[in-house]
C-alpha positions in Angstrom: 3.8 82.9 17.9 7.1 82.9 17.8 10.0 81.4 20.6 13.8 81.1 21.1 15.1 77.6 20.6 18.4 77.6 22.7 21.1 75.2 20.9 24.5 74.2 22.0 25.8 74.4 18.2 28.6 76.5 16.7 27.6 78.8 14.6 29.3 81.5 12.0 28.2 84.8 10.9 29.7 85.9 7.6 30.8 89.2 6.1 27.1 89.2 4.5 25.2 88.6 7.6 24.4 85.2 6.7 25.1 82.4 9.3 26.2 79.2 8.9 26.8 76.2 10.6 29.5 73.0 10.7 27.3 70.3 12.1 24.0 69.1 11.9 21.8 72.3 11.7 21.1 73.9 8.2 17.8 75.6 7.5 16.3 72.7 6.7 16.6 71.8 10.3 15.4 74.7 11.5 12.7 75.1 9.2 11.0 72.2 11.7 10.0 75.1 13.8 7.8 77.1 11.5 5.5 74.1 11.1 4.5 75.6 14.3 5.9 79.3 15.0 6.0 82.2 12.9 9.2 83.1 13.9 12.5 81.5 15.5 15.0 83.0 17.5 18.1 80.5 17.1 20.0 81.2 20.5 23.5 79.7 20.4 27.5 80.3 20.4 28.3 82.1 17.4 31.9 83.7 16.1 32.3 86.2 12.9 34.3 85.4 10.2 34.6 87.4 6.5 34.7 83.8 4.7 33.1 80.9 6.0 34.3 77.2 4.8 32.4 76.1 2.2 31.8 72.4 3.9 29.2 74.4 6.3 25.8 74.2 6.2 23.9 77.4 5.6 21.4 78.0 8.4 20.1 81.4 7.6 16.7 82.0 6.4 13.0 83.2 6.3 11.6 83.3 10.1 14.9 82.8 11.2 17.2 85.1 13.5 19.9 84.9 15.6 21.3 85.4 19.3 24.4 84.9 18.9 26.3 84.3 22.5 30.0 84.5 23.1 31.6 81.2 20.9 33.2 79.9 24.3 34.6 75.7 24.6 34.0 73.7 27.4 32.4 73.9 30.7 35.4 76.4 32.1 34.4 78.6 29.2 30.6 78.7 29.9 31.6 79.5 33.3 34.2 82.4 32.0 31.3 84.0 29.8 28.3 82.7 32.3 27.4 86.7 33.3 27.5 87.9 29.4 25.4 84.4 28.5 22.7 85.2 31.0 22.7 89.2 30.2 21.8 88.3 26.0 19.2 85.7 26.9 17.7 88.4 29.8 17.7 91.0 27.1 16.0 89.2 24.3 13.7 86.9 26.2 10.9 89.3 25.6 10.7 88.8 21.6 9.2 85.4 22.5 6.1 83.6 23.7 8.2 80.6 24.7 11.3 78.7 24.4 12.7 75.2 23.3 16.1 73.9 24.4 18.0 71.0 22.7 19.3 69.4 26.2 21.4 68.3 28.1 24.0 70.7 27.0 26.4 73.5 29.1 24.2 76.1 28.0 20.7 74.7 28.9 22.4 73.8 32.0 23.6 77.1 33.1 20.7 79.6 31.7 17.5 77.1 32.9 17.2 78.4 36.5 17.8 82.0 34.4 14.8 81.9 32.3 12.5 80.2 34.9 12.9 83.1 37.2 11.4 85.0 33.7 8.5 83.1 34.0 8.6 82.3 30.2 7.2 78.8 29.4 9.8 76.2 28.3 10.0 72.7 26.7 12.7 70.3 26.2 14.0 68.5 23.3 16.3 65.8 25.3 18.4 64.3 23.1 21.2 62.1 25.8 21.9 61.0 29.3 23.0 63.6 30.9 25.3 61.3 33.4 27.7 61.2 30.3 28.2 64.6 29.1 31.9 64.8 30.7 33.7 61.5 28.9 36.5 60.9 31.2 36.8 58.1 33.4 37.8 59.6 36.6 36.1 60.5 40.1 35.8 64.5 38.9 34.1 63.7 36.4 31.7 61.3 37.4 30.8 63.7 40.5 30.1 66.5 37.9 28.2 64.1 35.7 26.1 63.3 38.8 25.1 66.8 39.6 24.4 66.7 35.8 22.2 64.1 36.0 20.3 65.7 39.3 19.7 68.9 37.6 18.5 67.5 33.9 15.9 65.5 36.1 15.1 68.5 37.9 14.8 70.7 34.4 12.8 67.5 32.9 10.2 67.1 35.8 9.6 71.4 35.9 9.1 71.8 32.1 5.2 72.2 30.3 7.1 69.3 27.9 10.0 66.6 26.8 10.5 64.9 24.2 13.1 62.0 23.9 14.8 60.8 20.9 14.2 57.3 22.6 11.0 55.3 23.2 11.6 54.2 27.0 15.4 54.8 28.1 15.2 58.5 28.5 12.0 58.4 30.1 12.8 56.5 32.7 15.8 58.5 34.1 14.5 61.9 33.0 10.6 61.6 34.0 8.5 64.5 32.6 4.9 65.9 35.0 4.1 67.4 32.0 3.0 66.5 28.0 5.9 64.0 26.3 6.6 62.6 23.0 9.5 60.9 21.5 11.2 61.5 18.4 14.1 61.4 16.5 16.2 64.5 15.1 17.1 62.5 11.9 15.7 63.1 8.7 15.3 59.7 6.5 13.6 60.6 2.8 12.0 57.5 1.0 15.0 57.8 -1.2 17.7 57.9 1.2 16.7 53.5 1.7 18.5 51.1 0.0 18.2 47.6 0.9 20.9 45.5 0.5 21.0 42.6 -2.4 23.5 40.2 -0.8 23.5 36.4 -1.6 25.8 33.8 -1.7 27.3 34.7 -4.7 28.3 38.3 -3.3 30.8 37.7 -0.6 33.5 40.1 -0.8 37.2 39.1 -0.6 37.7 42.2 1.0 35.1 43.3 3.9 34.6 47.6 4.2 34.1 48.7 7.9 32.9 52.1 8.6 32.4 54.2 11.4 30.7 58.0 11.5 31.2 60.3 13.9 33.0 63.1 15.3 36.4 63.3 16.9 36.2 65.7 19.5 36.9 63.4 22.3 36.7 59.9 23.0 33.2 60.0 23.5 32.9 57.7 19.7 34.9 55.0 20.4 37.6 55.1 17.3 40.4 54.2 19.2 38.5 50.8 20.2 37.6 50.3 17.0 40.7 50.8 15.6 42.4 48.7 17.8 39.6 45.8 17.0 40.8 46.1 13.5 44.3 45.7 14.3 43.1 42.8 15.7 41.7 41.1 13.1 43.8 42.2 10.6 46.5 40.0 12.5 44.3 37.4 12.9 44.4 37.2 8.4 40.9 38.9 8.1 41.0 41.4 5.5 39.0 44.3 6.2 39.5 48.2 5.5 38.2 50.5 7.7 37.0 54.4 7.1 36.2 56.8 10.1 34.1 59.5 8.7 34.2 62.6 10.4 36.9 65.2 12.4 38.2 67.0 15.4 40.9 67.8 17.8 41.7 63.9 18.3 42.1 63.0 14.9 45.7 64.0 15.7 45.6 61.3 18.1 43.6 58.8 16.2 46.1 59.2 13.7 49.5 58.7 15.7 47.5 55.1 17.1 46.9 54.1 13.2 50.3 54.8 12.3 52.0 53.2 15.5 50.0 50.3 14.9 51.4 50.4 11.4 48.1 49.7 9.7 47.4 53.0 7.8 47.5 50.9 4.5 43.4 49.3 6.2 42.5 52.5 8.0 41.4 55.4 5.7 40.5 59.1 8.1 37.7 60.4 5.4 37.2 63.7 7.0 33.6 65.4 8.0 31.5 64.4 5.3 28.6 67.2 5.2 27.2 66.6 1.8 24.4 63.7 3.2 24.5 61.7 -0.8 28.4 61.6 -0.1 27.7 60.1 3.5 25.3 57.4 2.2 27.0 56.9 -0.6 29.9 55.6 1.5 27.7 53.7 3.6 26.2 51.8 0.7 29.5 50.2 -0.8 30.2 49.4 3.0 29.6 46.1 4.7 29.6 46.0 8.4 28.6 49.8 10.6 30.9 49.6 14.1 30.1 52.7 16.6 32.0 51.7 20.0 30.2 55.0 21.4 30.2 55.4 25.5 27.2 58.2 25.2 24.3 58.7 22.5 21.1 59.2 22.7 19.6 57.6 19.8 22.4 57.9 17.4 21.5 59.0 14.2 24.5 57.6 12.3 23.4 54.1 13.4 20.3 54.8 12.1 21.7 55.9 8.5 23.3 52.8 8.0 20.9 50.9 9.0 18.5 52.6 6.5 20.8 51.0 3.8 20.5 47.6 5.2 24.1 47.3 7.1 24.6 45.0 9.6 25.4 47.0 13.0 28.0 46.6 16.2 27.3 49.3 18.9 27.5 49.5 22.8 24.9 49.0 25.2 24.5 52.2 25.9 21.1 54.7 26.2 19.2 53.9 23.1 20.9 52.1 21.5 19.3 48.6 22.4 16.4 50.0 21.0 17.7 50.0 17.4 20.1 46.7 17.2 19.5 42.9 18.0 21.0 42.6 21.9 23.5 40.6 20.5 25.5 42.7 18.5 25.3 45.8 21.9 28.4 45.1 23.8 28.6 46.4 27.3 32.2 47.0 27.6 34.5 48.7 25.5 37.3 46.2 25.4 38.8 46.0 21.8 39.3 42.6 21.7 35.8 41.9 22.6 34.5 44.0 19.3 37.1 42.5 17.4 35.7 38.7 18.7 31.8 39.9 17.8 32.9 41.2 14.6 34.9 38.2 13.6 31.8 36.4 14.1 29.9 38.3 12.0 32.0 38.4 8.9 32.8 34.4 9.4 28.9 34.3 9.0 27.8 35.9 5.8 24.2 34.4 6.3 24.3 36.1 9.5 25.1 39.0 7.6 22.4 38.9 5.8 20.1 38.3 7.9 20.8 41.2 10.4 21.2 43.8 7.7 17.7 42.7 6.4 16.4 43.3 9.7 17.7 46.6 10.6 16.8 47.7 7.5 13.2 46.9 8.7 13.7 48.3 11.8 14.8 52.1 10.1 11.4 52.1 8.6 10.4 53.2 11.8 12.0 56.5 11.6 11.1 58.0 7.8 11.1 61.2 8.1 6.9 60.9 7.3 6.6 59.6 10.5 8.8 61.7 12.6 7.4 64.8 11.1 4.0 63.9 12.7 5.5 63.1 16.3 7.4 66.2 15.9 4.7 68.6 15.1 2.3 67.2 17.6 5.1 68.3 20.0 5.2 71.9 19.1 1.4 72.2 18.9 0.9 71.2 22.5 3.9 73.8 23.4 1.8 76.2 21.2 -1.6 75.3 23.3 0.6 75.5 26.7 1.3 78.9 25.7 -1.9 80.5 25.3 -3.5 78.5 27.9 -0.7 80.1 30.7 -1.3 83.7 28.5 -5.0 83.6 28.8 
């Protein structure tokens, strides 16, 4: 059996063929799939390039091909290219028994009501709120966000099948008539957990904050947690902060840090694809802040947890279903994460005690566990299939 999975990724296709990818999806990722399928068809943006940079993530491999569409940004983009989108997926939709989107995104937006007029069954991997998918605060936005939100529920409820990286939050917005299960898209080995060994004796004089995640908008929250810093670091606390990862507002982020004039505490680490290097930094850290305004369940949270760090977040999607309530603000006023954090590293019992417990929590989501939830998912698409061939 084989089916298109439809992914909102960038992806690069070098001189060789090969394709490779900047984010999360490498061929380990993909290789999820052929638990299931024989064969994948990874539909998704995709540009050419004779050398590819050597921080990407090679995607290529056996039972794995490409569709690449036109490598268009932003909604005005998808809009440009809408006509050459929908003529690629039309004229490959017939390799495939079924498909599998990663949703909400632009391009499982647009192309849905394209492949249900195929008749080819579909299933959904929903992985955020769809009412947040446009970041700015302003009433264009939030009207687009709402006819977002209106047509995921619509995609949601008219699919054989969901599944949510959340346990209940998703569900309850995006409501699926068909089969469901919830999972994850992170992968936690057994050796990627480290629980922490703090006593009293192992107060630091200097506390490490870190934050992961990318900087393509504000949708993260490193300006609030920069400003939180600045904060505290004029209050006498003495903290250094490191924001792992990159993007077209690092400029920004940058210009804030040195206006501030606190670029001696705030260190811009860069994307960090290696996953040791990643943990690594997360395990000679102390506190994990992630003022982010949309996840789904964020998988950074979820890393540093795994190494037993204490965790401030927002209350946001599923996020309460990962952190004690008290340490999920629901605004995303600096001073307020600067006033929750402050209270944390005044505490170091406190410390203790919440890193202990998240690290409980991650147990939760080894990637043993997942795997099965995951795979039970594409078996029932599997059975869906031939059940609506035969």
């Amino acid at each position: 059996m084989e089916i298109m999975l439809v992914l909102e990724h960038h992806f690069c296709m070098d001189a060789d063929g090969t394709v490779w990818c900047n984010r999360v999806v490498d061929y380990e990722y993909l290789k999820r799939y052929l638990q299931t399928f024989n064969k994948v068809y990874v539909c998704a943006r995709m540009q050419k390039a004779r050398v590819v940079d050597k921080s990407w993530k090679k995607a290529s491999g056996i039972g794995i091909e490409f569709i690449g569409l036109p490598d268009f940004t932003g909604v005005k983009g998808a809009v440009v290219n809408y006509r050459n989108i929908a003529k690629c997926i039309k004229n490959n939709i017939n390799l495939v028994d079924g498909v599998i989107m990663r949703a909400p995104s632009v391009i499982s937006m647009l192309m849905y009501d394209v492949m249900k007029r195929t008749g080819i069954p579909m299933a959904i991997e929903f992985v955020m709120a769809a009412d947040k998918m446009i970041v700015n605060d302003n009433f264009v936005a939030s009207m687009i966000n709402a006819i977002l939100k209106n047509k995921a529920r619509t995609i949601c409820r008219e699919v054989a099948g969901v599944s949510y990286v959340t346990e209940h939050v998703l569900q309850k917005d995006y409501p699926c008539s068909g089969f469901t299960e919830s999972y994850s898209s992170i992968d936690l080995h057994e050796d990627d957990f480290y629980k922490q060994n703090w006593n009293q004796s192992s107060i630091p004089d200097e506390y490490k904050l870190v934050h992961t995640g990318y900087m393509d908008d504000d949708r993260k929250g490193q300006e609030i947690l920069i400003r939180a810093v600045d904060i505290l670091i004029k209050k006498g606390y003495k903290i250094k902060l490191t924001l792992i990862g990159d993007g077209q507002n690092r400029v920004k982020l940058e210009k804030i840090v040195s206006a501030l004039n606190i670029g001696n505490y705030v260190f811009f680490a860069g994307a960090i694809t290696n996953k040791k290097k990643i943990f690594s930094v997360l395990k000679n850290s102390h506190l994990f802040v992630l003022p982010t305004k949309s996840e789904g369940l964020p998988r950074s949270i979820l890393e540093a947890m795994a190494v037993g760090l204490p965790c401030v977040s927002s209350n946001v999607d599923g996020v309460p279903e990962l952190l004690d309530e008290r340490y999920c603000l629901s605004n995303f006023n600096p001073n307020e994460y600067a006033k929750v954090i402050g209270s944390l590293l005044d505490d170091w019992d406190e410390m203790i005690r919440v890193g202990n417990r998240n690290y409980a929590k991650a147990l939760e989501y080894r990637k043993s566990e997942l795997d099965c939830k995951r795979k039970h998912f594409y078996d029932e698409f599997s059975e869906y299939i031939i059940q609506k061939e035969d």
